[in-house]
C-alpha positions, 0 to 999 in steps of 0.5 A: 269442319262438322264432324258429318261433313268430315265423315263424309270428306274422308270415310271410304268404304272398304277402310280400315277404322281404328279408334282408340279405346280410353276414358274418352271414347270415340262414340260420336265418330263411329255414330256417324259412320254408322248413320251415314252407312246405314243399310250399306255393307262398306267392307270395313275393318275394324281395329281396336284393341277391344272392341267395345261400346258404341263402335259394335253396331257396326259389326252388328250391322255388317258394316265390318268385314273382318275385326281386329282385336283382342276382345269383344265387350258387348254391353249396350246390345240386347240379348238377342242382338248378342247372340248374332254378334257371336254367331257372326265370329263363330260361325263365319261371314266376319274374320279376325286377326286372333284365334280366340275371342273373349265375349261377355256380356254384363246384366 
């Protein structure tokens, strides 16, 4: 089954999204998810145990209501995009299963 097909067969707004973080991330997958969602606000939570590359468009794009994680690595955003994604943990409007978060940001 194409991997959008698939997306659309079994992606459900309000779900919760786990991907495994490795050397063999899951970017096509949450690429997907973001195309097929895109403007759309599915609720979903997310569960990584860092939430880092591709998959943080979609806190960035409030696709996400509340993340699981124990870190936040936000590498492939631009600075203005950053500071957003902070604002959005700090600040309310996206909750989170830990106290304390770690954002960095290389560059």
């Amino acid at each position: 089954m194409p991997l959008p097909e698939a997306i659309k067969k079994y992606v459900r707004p309000g779900m919760t999204l786990h991907f495994g973080v490795s050397h063999c991330r899951p970017n096509g997958i949450s690429d997907e998810i973001v195309r097929q969602f895109w403007g759309q606000n599915p609720g979903f939570t997310l569960a990584m145990l860092g939430v880092v590359g591709n998959p943080t468009v979609l806190v960035y794009k409030r696709m996400v209501k509340k993340v699981i994680s124990t870190f936040a690595e936000i590498l492939i955003l631009p600075l203005d995009q950053i500071e957003c994604f902070k604002r959005r943990i700090v600040m309310g409007g996206l909750s989170s299963s830990t106290g304390a978060y770690s954002l960095t940001h290389y560059g």
